[in-house]
mmCIF file of the C-alpha atoms, coordinates in Angstrom:
data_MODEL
# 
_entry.id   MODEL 
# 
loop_
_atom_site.group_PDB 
_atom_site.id 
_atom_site.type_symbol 
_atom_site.label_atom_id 
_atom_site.label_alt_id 
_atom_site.label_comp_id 
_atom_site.label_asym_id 
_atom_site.label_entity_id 
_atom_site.label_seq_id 
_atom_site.pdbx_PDB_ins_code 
_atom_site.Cartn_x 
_atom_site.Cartn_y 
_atom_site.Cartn_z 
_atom_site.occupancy 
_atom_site.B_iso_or_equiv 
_atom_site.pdbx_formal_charge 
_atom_site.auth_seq_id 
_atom_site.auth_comp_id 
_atom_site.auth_asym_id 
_atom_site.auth_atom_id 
_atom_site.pdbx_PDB_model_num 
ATOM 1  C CA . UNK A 1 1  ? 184.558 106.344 -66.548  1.00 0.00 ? 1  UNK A CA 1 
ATOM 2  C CA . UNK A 1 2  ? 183.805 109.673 -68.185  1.00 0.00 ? 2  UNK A CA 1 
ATOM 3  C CA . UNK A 1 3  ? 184.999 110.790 -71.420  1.00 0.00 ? 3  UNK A CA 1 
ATOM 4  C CA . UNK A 1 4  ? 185.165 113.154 -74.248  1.00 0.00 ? 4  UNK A CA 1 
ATOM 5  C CA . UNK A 1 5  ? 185.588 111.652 -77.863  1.00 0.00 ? 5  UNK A CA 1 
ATOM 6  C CA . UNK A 1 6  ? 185.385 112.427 -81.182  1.00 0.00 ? 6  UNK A CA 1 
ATOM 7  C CA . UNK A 1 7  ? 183.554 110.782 -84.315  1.00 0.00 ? 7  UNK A CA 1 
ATOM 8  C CA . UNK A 1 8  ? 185.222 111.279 -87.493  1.00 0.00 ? 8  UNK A CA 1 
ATOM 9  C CA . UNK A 1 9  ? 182.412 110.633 -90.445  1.00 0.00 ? 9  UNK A CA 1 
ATOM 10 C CA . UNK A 1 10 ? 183.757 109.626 -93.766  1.00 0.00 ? 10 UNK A CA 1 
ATOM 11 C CA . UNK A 1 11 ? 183.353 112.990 -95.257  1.00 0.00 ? 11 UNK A CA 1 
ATOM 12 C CA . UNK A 1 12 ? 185.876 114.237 -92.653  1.00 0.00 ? 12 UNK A CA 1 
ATOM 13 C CA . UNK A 1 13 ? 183.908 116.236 -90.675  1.00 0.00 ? 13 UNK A CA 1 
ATOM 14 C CA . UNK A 1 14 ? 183.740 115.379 -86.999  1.00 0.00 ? 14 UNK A CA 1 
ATOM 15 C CA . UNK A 1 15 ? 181.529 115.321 -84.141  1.00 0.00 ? 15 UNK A CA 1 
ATOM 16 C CA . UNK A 1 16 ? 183.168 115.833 -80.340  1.00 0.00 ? 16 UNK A CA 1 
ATOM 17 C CA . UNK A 1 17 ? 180.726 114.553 -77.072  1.00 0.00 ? 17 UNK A CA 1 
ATOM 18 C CA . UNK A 1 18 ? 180.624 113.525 -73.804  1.00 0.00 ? 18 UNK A CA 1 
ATOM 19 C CA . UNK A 1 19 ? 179.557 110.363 -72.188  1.00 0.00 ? 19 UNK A CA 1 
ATOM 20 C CA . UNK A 1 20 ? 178.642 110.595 -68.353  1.00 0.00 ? 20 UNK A CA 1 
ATOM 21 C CA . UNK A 1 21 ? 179.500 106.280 -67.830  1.00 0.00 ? 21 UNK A CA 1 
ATOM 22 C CA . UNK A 1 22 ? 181.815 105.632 -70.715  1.00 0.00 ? 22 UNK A CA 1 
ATOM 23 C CA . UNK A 1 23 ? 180.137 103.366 -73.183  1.00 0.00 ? 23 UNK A CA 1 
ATOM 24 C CA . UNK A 1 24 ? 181.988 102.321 -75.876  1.00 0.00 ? 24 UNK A CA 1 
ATOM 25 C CA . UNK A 1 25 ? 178.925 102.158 -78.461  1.00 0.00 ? 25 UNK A CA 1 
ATOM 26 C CA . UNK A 1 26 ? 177.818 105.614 -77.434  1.00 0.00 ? 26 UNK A CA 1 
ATOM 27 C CA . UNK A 1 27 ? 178.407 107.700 -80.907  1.00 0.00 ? 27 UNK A CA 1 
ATOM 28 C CA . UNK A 1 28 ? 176.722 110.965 -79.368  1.00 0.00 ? 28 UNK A CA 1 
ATOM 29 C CA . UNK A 1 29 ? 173.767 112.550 -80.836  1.00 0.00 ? 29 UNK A CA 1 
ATOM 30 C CA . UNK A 1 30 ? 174.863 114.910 -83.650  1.00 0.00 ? 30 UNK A CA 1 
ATOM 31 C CA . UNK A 1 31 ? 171.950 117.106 -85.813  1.00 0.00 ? 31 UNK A CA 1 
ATOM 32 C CA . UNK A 1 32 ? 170.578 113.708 -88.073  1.00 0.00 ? 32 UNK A CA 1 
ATOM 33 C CA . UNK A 1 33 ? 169.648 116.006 -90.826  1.00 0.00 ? 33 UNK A CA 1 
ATOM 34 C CA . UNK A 1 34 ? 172.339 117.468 -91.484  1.00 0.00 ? 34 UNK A CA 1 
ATOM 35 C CA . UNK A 1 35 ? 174.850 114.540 -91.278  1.00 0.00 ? 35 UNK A CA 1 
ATOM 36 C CA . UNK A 1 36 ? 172.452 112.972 -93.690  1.00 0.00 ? 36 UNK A CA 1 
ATOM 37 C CA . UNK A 1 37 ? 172.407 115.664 -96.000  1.00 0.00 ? 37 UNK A CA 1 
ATOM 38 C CA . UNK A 1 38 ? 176.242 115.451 -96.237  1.00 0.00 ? 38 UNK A CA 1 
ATOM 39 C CA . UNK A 1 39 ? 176.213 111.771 -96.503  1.00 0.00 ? 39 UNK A CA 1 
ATOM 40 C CA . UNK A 1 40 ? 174.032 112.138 -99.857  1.00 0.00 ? 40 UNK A CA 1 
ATOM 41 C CA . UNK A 1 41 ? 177.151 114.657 -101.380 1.00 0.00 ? 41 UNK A CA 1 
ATOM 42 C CA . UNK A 1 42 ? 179.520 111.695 -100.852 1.00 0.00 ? 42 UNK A CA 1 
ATOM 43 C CA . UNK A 1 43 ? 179.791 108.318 -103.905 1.00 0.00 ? 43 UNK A CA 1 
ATOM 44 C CA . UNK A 1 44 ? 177.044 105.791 -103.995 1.00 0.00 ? 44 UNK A CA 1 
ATOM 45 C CA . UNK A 1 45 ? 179.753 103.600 -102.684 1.00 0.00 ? 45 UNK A CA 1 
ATOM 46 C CA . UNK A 1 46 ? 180.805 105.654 -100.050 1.00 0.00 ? 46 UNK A CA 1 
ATOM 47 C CA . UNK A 1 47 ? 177.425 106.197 -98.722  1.00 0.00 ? 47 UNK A CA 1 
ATOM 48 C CA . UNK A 1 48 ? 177.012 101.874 -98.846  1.00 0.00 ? 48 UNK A CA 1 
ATOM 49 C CA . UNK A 1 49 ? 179.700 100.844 -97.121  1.00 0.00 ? 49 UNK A CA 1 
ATOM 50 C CA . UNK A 1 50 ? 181.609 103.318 -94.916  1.00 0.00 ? 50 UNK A CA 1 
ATOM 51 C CA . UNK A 1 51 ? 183.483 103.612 -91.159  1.00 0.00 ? 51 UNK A CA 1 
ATOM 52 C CA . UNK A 1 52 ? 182.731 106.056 -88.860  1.00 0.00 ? 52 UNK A CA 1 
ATOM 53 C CA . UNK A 1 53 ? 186.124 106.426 -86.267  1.00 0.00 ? 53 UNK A CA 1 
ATOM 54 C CA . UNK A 1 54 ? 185.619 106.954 -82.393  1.00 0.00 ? 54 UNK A CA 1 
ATOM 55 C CA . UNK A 1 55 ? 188.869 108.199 -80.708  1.00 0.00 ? 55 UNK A CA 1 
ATOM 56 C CA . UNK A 1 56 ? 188.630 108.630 -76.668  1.00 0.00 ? 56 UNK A CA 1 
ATOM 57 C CA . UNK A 1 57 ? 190.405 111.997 -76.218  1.00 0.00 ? 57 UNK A CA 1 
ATOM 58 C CA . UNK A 1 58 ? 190.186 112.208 -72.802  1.00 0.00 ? 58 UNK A CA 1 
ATOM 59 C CA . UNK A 1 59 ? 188.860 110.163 -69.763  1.00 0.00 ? 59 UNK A CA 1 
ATOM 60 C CA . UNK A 1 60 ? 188.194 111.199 -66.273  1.00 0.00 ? 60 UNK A CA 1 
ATOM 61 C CA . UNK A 1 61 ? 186.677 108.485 -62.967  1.00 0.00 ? 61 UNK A CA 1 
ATOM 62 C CA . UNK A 1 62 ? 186.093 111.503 -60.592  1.00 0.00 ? 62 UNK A CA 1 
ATOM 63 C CA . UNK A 1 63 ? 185.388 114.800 -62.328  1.00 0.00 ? 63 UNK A CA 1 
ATOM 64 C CA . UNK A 1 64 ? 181.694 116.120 -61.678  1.00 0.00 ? 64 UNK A CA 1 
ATOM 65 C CA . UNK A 1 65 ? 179.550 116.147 -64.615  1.00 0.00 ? 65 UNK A CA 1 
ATOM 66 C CA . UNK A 1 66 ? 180.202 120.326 -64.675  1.00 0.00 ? 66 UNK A CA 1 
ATOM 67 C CA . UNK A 1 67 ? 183.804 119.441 -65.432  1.00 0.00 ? 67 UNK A CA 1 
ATOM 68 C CA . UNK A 1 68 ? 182.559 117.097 -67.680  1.00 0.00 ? 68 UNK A CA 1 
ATOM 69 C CA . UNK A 1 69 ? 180.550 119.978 -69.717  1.00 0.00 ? 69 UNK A CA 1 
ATOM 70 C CA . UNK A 1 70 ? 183.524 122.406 -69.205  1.00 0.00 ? 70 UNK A CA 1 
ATOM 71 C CA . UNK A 1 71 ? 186.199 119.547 -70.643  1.00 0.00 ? 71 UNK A CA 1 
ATOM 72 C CA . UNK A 1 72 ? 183.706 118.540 -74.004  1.00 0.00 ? 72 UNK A CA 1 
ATOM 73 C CA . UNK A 1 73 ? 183.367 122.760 -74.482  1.00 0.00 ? 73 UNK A CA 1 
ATOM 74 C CA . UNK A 1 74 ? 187.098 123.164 -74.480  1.00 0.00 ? 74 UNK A CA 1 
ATOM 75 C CA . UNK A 1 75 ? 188.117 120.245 -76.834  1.00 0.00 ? 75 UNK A CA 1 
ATOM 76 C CA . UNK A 1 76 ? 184.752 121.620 -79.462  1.00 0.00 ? 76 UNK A CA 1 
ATOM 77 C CA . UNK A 1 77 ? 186.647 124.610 -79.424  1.00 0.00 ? 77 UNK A CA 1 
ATOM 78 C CA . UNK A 1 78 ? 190.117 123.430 -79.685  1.00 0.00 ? 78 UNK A CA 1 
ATOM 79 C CA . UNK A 1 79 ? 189.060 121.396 -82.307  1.00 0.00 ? 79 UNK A CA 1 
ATOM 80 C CA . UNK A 1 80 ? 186.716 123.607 -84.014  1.00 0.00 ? 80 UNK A CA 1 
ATOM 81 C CA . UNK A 1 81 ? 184.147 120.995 -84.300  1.00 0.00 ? 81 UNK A CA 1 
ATOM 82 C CA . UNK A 1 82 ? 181.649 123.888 -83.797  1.00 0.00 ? 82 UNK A CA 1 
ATOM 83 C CA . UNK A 1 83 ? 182.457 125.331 -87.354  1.00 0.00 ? 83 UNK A CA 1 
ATOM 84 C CA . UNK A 1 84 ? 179.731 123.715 -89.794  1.00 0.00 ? 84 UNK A CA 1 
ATOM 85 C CA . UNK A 1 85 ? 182.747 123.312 -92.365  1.00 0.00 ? 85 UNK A CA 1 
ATOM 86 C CA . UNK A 1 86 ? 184.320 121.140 -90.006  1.00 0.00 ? 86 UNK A CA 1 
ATOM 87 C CA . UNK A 1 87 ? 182.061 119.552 -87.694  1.00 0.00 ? 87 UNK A CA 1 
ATOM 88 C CA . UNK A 1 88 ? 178.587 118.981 -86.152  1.00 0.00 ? 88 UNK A CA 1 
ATOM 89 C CA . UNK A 1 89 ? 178.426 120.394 -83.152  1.00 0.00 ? 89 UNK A CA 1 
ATOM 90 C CA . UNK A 1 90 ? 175.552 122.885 -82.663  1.00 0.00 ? 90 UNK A CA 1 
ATOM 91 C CA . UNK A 1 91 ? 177.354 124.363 -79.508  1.00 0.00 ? 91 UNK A CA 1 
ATOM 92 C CA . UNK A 1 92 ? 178.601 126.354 -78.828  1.00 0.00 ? 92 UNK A CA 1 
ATOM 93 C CA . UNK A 1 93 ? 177.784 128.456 -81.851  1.00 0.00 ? 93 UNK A CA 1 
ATOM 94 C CA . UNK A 1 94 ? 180.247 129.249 -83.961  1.00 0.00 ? 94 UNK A CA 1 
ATOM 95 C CA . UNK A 1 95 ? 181.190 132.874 -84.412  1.00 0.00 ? 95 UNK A CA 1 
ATOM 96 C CA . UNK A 1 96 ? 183.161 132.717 -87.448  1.00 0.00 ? 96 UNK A CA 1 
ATOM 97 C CA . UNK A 1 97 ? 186.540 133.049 -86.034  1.00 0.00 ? 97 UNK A CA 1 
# 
């Protein structure tokens, strides 16, 4: 099963992906440095003991991987995930609109 999800951090910010054979534990692969560069902003107890939400937004068993790329582009820009003040995701790059 293919899908598109989205990771919600405990600062708010969010992360959308894809995953090509729908694994559950799959959490994408968002810039590391910056997420940890948030996570040091947040409480000393926020930072030790914290959830990080995975919500399948949409799930496909026959589109082609190019649908698949087409789909996760669509729902980062719906979603705005591209926008450093609201997400992680690198692309595409956000033009500040």
């Amino acid at each position: 099963m293919k899908q598109i999800y989205k990771i919600t951090y405990p600062n708010g910010k969010i992360y959308v992906g894809k995953d090509s054979v729908g694994s559950y534990g799959y959490f994408g692969s968002p810039n590391t440095k910056v997420v940890n560069a948030d996570f040091e902003s947040l409480p000393d107890e926020a930072r030790k003991n914290y959830t990080i939400r995975k919500e399948i937004l949409w799930e496909s068993s026959d589109c082609s991987e190019s649908e698949l790329r087409a789909k996760e582009r669509e729902v980062i820009q719906e979603l705005r995930s591209n926008d450093p003040s609201i997400g992680y995701n690198l692309w595409p790059r956000f033009n500040g609109e």
